[in-house]
C-alpha positions in Angstrom: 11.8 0.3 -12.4 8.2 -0.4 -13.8 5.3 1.0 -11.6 2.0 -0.1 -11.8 -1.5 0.8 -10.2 -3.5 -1.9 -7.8 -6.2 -2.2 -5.6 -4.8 -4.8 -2.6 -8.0 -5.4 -1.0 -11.3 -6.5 -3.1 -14.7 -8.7 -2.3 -17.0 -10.5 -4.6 -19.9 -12.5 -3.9 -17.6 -15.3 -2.4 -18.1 -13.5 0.7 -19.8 -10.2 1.3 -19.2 -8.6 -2.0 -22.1 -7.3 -3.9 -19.3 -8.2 -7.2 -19.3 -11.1 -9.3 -15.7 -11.9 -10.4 -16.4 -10.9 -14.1 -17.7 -7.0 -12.5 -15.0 -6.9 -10.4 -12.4 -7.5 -13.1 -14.4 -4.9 -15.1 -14.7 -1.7 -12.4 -10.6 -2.5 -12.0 -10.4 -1.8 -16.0 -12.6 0.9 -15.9 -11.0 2.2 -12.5 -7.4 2.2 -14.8 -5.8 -0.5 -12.7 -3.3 -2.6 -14.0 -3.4 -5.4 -11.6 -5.7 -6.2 -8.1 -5.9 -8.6 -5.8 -8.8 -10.8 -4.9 -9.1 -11.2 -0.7 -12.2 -12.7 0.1 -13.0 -13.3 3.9 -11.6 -16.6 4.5 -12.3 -18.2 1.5 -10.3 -18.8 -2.0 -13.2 -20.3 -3.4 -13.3 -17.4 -6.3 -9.7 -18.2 -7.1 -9.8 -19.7 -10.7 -12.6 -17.6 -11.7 -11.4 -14.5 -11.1 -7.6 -15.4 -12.8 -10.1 -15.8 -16.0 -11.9 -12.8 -15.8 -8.6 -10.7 -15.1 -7.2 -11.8 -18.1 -10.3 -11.5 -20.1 -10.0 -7.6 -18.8 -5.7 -7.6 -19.4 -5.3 -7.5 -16.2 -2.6 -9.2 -13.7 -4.7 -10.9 -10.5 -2.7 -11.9 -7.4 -5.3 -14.5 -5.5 -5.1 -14.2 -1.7 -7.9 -13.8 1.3 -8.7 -11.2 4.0 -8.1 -13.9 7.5 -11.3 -12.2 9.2 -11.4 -12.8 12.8 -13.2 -11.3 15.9 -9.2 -9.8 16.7 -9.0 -8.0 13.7 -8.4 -8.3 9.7 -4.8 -9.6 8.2 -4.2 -9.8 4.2 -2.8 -13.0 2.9 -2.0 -11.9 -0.8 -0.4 -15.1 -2.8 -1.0 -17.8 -0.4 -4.3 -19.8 -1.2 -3.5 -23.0 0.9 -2.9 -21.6 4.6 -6.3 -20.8 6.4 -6.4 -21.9 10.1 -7.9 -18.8 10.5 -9.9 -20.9 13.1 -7.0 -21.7 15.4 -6.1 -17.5 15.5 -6.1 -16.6 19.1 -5.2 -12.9 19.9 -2.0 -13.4 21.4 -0.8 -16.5 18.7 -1.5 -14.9 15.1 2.8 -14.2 15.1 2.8 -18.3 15.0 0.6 -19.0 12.1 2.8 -15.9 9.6 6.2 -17.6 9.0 3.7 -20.3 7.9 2.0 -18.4 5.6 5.7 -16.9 4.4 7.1 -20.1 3.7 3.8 -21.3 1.5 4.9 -18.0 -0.7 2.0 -15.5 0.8 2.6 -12.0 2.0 0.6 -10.7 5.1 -0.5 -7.5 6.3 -3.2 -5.7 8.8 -6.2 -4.2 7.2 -7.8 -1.0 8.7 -6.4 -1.4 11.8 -8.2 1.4 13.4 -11.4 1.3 12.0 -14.2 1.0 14.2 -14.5 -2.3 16.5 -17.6 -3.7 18.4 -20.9 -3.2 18.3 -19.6 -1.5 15.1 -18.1 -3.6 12.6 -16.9 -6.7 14.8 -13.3 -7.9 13.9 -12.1 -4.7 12.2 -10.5 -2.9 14.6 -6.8 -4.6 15.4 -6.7 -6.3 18.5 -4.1 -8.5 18.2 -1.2 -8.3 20.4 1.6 -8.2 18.2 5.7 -8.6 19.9 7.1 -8.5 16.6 5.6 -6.3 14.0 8.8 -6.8 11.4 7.3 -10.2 10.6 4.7 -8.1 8.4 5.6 -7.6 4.7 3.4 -4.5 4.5 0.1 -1.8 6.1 -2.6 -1.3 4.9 -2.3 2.9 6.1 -5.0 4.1 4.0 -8.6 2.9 3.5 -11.8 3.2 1.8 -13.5 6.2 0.1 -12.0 9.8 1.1 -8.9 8.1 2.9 -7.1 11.6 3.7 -9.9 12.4 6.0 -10.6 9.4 8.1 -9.0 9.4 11.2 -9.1 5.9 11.5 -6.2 6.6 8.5 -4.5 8.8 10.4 -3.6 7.2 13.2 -2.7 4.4 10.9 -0.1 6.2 9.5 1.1 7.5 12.9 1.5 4.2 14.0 3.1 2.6 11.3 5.4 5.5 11.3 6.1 4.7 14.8 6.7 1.2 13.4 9.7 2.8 11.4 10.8 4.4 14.1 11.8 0.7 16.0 13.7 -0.3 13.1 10.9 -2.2 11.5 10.8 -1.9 7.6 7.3 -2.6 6.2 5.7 -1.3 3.2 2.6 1.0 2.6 -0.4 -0.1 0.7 -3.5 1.1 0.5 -7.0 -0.9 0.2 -10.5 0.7 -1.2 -11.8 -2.7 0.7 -13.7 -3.3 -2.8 -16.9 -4.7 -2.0 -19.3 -2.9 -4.5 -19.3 0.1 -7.1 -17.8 2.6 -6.0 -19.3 5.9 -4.7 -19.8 9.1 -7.1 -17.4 12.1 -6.7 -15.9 10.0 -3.3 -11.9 9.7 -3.5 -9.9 6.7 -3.5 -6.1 5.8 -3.0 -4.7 2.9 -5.2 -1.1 1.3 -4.5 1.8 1.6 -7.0 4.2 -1.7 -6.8 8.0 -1.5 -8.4 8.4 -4.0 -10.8 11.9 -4.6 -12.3 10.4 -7.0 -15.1 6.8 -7.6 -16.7 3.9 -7.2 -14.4 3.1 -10.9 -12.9 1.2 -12.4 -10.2 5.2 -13.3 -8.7 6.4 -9.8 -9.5 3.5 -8.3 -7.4 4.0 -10.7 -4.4 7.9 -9.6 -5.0 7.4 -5.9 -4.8 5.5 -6.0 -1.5 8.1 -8.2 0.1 10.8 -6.0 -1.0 8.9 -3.3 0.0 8.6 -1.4 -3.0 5.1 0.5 -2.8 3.4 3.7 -2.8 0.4 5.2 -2.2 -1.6 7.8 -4.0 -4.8 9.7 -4.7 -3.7 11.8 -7.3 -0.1 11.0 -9.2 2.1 8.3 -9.6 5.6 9.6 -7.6 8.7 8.4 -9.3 11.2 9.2 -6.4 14.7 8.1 -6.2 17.4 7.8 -3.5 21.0 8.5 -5.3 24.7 8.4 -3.1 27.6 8.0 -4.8 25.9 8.2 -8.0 23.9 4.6 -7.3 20.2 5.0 -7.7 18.1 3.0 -4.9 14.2 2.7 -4.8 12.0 2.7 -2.2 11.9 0.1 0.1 15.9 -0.5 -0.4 18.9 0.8 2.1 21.2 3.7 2.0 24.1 4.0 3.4 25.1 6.6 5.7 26.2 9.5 5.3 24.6 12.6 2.4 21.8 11.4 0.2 20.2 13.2 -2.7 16.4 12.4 -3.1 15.0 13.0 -6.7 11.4 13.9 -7.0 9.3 13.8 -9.9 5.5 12.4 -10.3 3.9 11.5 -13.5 0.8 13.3 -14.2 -0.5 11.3 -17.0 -0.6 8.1 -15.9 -4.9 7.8 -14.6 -4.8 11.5 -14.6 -8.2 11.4 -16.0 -9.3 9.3 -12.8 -8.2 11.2 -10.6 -8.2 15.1 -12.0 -12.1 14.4 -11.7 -11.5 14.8 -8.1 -10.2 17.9 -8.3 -7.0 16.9 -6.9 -3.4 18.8 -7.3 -0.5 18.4 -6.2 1.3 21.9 -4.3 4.6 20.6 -2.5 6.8 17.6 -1.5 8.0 16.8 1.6 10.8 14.1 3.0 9.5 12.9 5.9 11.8 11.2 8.5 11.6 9.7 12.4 9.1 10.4 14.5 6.9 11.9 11.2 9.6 15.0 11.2 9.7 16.6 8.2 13.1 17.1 6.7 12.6 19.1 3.2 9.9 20.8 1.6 9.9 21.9 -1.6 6.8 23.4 -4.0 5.7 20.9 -6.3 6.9 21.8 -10.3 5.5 20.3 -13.0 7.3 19.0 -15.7 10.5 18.2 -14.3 12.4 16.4 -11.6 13.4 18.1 -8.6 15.9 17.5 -5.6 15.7 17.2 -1.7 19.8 17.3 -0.5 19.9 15.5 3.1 23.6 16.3 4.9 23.4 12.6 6.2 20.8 9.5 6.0 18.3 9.2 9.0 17.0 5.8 10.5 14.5 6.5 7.7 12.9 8.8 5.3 10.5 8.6 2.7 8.3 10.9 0.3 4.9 12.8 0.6 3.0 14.6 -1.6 0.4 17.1 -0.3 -1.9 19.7 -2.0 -5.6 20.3 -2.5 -8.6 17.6 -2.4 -11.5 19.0 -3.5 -10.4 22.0 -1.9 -9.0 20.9 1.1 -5.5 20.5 1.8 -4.7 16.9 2.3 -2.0 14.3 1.9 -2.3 13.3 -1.8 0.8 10.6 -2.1 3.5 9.1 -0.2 6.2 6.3 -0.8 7.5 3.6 1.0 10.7 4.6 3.1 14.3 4.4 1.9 16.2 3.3 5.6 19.9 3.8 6.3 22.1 0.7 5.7 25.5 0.3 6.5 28.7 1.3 4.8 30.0 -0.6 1.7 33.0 -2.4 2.3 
């Protein structure tokens, strides 16, 4: 498995970005991305520009748009050709996503807790949502200093409530990019698992398979292993006792984000209701193992340690989730 860093959620001056294409593509090279997508508010008007500007940069672009409603924000990342935005009423959107999933677009909520009216109309989620599975992905942490915005944390409690009614969505992460980004603030990026060569397909295929993470500080490289087979995140397990493999690679925009003073002190498997299942201190330089006596509903990976001297949550991965039994 190939990881590489995004940013799922950017603006340019298509909407209410301050970017041009050609400076967006450039902060993502500078930021050490290797790929981003471009989610304007209900427009794809910036599409071919900013495909030419990403490669100019070497950099993969997956086209999509932030549907921007008075109900709340949803990301459409590879669909440019479904945007009856319009027609969204708060208790229909669940009608118009199969739609979107069968033109080849992945959807997810943006900062669902943010601030609402008189605030920031539209951002906070409103929608009344029977079926959350439909969603490929969450957007659990946003903007600058994600670890300490509550808004973050009680997306990440209710996504993990989400995981907890058998739903199996992935994390991402979105800087919601709409101009340079602030001195000495802290920003999460998303990893996607790639089996192949980084493309604008492969990206769309790692979020519908579910194979994300999120981090501030180090790429985690964590593996699932029963029976000697190796799964990812975002894949099944079966039942029964599961060894987790923890490592993180430290090189990989260690320069970005050692400038924030960030390090890593201990891993922790996570499982239902947020429980936490293992902990062990973080050691650098070499892989390490969490031993579960059977596999839970689900479990996934967090990293935790400092932030600018603060203990925060620095990483965490999308959830491996107990399958059934191989025949």
């Amino acid at each position: 498995m190939k990881w590489f860093a995004a940013e799922m959620h950017c603006h340019t001056v298509h909407s209410d970005g301050n970017f041009t294409p050609a400076q967006l593509a450039a902060s993502a090279r500078e930021f050490g991305l290797d790929a981003f997508c471009l989610t304007d508010h209900n427009t794809v008007s910036g599409r071919e520009e900013i495909q030419a500007e990403a490669a100019k940069n070497g950099l993969c672009v997956l086209p999509g748009t932030e549907w921007t409603t008075y109900f709340g924000h949803m990301l459409v990342q590879g669909c440019v050709s479904c945007l009856d935005w319009e027609a969204v009423s708060k208790d229909t959107l669940e009608e118009f996503i199969p739609l979107i999933q069968r033109a080849g677009g992945v959807v997810g909520p943006a900062h669902p807790f943010r601030p609402g009216n008189p605030f920031g109309t539209g951002c906070h989620w409103e929608y009344r949502i029977r079926n959350w599975d439909c969603f490929d992905f969450y957007e659990v942490l946003s903007g600058e200093n994600p670890a300490r915005r509550y808004y973050n944390q009680r997306a990440l409690a209710h996504w993990t409530s989400l995981l907890d009614q058998g739903c199996k969505i992935a994390p991402t992460s979105g800087i919601d990019w709409h101009r340079p980004l602030l001195e000495g603030a802290v920003y999460a990026s998303t990893w996607l698992g790639v089996s192949g060569e980084l493309t604008p397909e492969a990206m769309r295929e790692a979020l519908k398979r579910g194979c994300t993470a999120v981090s501030t500080g180090p790429l985690p490289l964590v593996s699932a292993f029963e029976n000697g087979e190796e799964h990812y995140p975002g894949e099944t397990v079966p039942p029964g006792p599961a060894e987790i493999r923890l490592a993180a690679d430290l090189d990989r925009r260690g320069e970005i984000w050692r400038k924030w003073q960030i390090i890593p002190r201990e891993w922790r498997i996570a499982g239902p209701g947020g429980e936490i299942l293992y902990r062990l201190p973080f050691r650098e330089g070499r892989p390490q193992t969490a031993l579960l006596p059977s596999m839970p509903l689900w479990c996934r990976a967090e990293l935790f340690g400092d932030v600018q001297g603060e203990e925060a949550l620095i990483a965490l991965t999308s959830p491996f989730y107990r399958g059934t039994s191989k025949a």
